[in-house]
C-alpha positions as CSV (number, residue, x, y, z in Angstrom):
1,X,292.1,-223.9,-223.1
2,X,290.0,-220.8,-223.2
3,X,292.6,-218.0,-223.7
4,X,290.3,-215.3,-222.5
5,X,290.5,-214.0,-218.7
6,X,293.4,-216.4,-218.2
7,X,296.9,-215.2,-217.1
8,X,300.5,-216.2,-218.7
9,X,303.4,-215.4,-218.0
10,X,306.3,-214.9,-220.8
11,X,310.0,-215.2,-220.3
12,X,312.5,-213.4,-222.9
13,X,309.3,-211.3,-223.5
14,X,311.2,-208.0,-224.2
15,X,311.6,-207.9,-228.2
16,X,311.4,-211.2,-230.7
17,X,309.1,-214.2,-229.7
18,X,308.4,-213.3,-226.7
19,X,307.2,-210.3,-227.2
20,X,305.1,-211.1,-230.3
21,X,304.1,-213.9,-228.0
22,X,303.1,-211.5,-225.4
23,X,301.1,-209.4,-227.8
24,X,299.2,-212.5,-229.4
25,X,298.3,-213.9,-226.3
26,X,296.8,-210.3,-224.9
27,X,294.8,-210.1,-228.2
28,X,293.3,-213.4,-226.9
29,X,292.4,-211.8,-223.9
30,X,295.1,-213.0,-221.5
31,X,296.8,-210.7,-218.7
32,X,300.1,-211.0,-219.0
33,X,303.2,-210.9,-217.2
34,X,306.2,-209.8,-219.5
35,X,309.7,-211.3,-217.9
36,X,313.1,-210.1,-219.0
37,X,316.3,-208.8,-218.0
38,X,316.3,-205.9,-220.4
39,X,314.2,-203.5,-219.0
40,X,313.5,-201.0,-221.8
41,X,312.5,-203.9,-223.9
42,X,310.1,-205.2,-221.2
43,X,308.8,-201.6,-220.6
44,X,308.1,-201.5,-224.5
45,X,306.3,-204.7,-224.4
46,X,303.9,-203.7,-221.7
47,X,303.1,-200.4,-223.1
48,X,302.3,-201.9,-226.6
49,X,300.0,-204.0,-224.8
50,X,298.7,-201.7,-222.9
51,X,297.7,-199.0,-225.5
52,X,296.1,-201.7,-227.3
53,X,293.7,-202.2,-224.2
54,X,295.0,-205.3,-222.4
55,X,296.8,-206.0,-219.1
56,X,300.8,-206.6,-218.8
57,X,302.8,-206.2,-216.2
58,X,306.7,-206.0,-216.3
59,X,309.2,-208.0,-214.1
60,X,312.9,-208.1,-214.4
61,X,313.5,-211.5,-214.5
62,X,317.2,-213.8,-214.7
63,X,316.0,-217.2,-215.5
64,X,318.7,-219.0,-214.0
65,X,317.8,-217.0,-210.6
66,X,315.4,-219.4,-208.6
67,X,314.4,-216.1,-206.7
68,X,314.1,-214.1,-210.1
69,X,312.3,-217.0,-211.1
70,X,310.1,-217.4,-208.2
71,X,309.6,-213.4,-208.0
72,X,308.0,-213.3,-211.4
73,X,305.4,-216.6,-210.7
74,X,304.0,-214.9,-207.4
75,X,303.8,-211.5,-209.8
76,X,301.3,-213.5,-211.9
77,X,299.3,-214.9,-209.2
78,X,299.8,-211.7,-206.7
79,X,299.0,-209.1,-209.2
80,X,296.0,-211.1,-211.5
81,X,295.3,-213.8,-208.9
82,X,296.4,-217.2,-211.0
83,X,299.0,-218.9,-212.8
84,X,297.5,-221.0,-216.2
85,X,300.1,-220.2,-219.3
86,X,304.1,-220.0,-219.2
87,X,305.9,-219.6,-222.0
88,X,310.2,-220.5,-221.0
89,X,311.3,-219.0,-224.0
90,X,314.2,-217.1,-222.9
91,X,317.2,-218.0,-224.9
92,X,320.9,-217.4,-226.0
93,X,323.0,-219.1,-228.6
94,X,327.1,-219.6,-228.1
95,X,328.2,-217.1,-230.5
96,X,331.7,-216.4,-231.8
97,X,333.9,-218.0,-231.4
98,X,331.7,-220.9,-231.4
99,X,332.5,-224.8,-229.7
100,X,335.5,-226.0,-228.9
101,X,337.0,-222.0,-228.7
102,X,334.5,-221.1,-226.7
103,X,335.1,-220.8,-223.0
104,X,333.7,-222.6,-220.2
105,X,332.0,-219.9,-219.2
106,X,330.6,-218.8,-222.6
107,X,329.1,-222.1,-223.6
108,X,327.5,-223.6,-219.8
109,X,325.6,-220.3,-219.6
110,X,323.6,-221.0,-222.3
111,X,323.0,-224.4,-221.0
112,X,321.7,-222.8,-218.1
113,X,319.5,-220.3,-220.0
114,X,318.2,-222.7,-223.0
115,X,317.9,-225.5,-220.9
116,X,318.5,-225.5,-216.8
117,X,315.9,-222.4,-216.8
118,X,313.2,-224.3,-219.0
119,X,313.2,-226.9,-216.2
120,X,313.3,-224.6,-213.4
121,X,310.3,-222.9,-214.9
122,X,308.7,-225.5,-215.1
123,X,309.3,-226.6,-211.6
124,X,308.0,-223.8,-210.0
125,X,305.1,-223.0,-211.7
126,X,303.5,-227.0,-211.6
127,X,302.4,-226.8,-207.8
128,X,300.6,-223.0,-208.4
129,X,298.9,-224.2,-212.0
130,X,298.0,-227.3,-209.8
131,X,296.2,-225.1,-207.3
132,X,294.5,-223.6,-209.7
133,X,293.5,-226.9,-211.8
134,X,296.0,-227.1,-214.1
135,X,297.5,-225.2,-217.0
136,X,299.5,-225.2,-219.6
137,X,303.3,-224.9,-220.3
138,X,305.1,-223.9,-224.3
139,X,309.1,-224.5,-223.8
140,X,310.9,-222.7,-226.5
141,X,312.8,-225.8,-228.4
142,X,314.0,-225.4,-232.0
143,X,314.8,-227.4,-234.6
144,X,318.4,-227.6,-233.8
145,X,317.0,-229.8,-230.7
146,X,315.4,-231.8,-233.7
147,X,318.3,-232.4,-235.8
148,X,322.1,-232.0,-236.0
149,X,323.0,-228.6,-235.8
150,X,326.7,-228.2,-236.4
151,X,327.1,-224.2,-236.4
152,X,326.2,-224.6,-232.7
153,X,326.1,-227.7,-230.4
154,X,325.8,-226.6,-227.3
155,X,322.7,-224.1,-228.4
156,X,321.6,-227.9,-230.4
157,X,322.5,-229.7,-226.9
158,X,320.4,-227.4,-225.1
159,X,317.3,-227.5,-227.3
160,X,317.6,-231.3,-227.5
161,X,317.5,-231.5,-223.7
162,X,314.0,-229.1,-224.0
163,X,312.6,-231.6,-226.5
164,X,313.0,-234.4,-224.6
165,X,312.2,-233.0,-221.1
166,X,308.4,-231.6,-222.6
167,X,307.9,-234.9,-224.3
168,X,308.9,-236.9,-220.9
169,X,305.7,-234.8,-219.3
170,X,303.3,-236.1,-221.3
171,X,301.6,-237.6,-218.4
172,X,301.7,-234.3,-216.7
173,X,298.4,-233.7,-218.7
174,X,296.2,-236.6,-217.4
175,X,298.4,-236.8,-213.7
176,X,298.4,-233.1,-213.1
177,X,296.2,-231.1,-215.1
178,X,299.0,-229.3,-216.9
179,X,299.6,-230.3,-220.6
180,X,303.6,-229.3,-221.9
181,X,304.3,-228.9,-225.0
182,X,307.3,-227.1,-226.8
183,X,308.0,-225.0,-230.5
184,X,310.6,-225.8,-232.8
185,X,311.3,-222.9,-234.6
186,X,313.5,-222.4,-237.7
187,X,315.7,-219.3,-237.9
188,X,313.5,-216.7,-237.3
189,X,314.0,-212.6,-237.5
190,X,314.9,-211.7,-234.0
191,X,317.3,-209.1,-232.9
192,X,319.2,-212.5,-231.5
193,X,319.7,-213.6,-234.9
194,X,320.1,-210.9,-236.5
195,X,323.4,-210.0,-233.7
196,X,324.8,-213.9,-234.6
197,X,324.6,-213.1,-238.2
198,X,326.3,-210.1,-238.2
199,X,328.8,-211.1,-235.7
200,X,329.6,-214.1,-237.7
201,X,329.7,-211.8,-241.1
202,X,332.0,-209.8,-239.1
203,X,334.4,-212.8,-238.1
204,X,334.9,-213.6,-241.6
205,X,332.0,-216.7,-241.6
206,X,329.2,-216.6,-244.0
207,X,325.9,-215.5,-243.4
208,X,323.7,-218.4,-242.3
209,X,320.6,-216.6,-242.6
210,X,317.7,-218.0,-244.9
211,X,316.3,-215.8,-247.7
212,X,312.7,-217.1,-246.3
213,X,313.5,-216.3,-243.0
214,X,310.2,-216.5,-239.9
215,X,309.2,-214.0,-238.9
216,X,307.8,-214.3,-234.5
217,X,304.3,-213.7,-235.5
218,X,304.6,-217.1,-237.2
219,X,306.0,-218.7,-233.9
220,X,303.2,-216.5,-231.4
221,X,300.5,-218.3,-233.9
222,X,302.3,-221.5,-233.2
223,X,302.4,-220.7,-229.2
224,X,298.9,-220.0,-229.3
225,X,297.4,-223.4,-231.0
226,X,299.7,-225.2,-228.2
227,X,298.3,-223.4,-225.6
228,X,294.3,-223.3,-226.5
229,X,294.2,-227.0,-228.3
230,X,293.4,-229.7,-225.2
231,X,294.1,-232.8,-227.1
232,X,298.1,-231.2,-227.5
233,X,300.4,-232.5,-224.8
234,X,304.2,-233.7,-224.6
235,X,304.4,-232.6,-227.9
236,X,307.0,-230.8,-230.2
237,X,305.5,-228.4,-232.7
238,X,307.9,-227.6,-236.0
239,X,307.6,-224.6,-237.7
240,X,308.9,-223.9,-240.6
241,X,308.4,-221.5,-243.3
242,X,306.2,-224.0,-245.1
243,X,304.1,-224.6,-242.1
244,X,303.9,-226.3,-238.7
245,X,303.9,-230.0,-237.8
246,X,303.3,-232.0,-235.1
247,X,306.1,-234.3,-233.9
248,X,304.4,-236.6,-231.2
249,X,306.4,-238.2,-228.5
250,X,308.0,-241.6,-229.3
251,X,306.7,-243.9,-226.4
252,X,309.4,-246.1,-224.2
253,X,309.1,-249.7,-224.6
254,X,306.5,-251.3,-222.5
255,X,304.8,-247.7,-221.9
256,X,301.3,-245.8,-222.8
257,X,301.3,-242.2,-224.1
């Protein structure tokens, strides 16, 4: 896909990926709709943007809200007249105290943000990028949704769920015109991360942060090949502080990628 003139729009877009998402994807020459429930952070986004001679427009956006959610597609399409990128990257992790002392509350909600919201998403902008002649959809995954992550289950449940819901629409790209893929960070420097650390540090637990820790630009780079390479769909994309790598789909028995 040809970046340039084309609109996406970018949940959790208010500071750490998303943001840096939101910037990259404005250098490209996309118009972009910045969606988040903190509002100063969103502001900042958009003016950053902005004063760097691109279009963003904020929306306060819950992602488990199906009107929230709604609300911000028909921004995109009402304000720049199309629908062809969205990034679900909105995310939260568990947090102390972590699974089994966790409450019910605690631990479903980020079910519903990490993974309920990515399919929601999803669902609501296929029919509009379908209109339009397709598009193209990044899910925020992580390599917890690759591998065991024992720290935090639920946030590893959730991811898992992501990975296998983008590579179960790999047909999406030849049946509707809209090619899914999703990025499977490491730990990267985000004021999310950085608030587990130091609420685990504070907890008396030892600081799980890397030394060689990524940084969002790394993952925005990431976002970007997803989005702009054709021959990319239903696929996970590792990234890692030695680089990124394609994990393709395992096919069902009996089945065709």
């Amino acid at each position: 896909m040809e970046i340039k003139g084309k609109v996406a729009v970018i949940t959790g877009a208010g500071s750490g990926i998303g943001r840096a998402t939101a910037e990259r994807l404005a250098r490209e020459g996309a118009s972009i709709v910045v969606a988040d429930v903190d509002e100063a952070g969103g502001a900042e986004t958009v003016r950053r943007i902005e004063s760097a001679g691109a279009k963003a427009i904020f929306v306060k956006t819950e992602v488990t809200s199906e009107s929230d959610t709604r609300r911000m597609l028909e921004t995109a399409t009402g304000k720049f007249g199309r629908l062809d990128i969205l990034h679900n990257n909105a995310g939260v992790a568990t947090g102390i105290p972590g699974f089994p002392k966790a409450p019910l509350a605690q631990w479903r909600r980020v079910i519903e943000i990490d993974l309920t919201a990515v399919i929601m998403g999803t669902w609501l902008a296929a029919p509009i990028m379908e209109i339009g002649g397709g598009g193209a959809i990044v899910n925020t995954a992580s390599m917890a949704g690759l591998y065991p992550h024992s720290l935090d289950p639920i946030y590893g449940a959730a991811k898992a769920g992501v990975v296998n819901f983008t590579h179960s629409l790999a047909p999406w790209a030849s049946e509707r015109g809209i090619r899914v893929n999703c990025v499977c960070p490491g730990i990267v420097d985000t004021p999310m991360v950085r608030k587990g650390v130091e609420a685990a540090v504070k907890a008396g637990h030892k600081s799980w942060a890397p030394s060689n820790i990524l940084q969002p630009e790394q993952i925005a780079d990431a976002v970007v090949r997803l989005v702009s390479d054709d021959s990319l769909f239903g696929c996970s994309m590792e990234v890692r502080p030695s680089g990124p790598r394609i994990v393709e789909p395992r096919p069902a028995p009996g089945s065709r990628r």
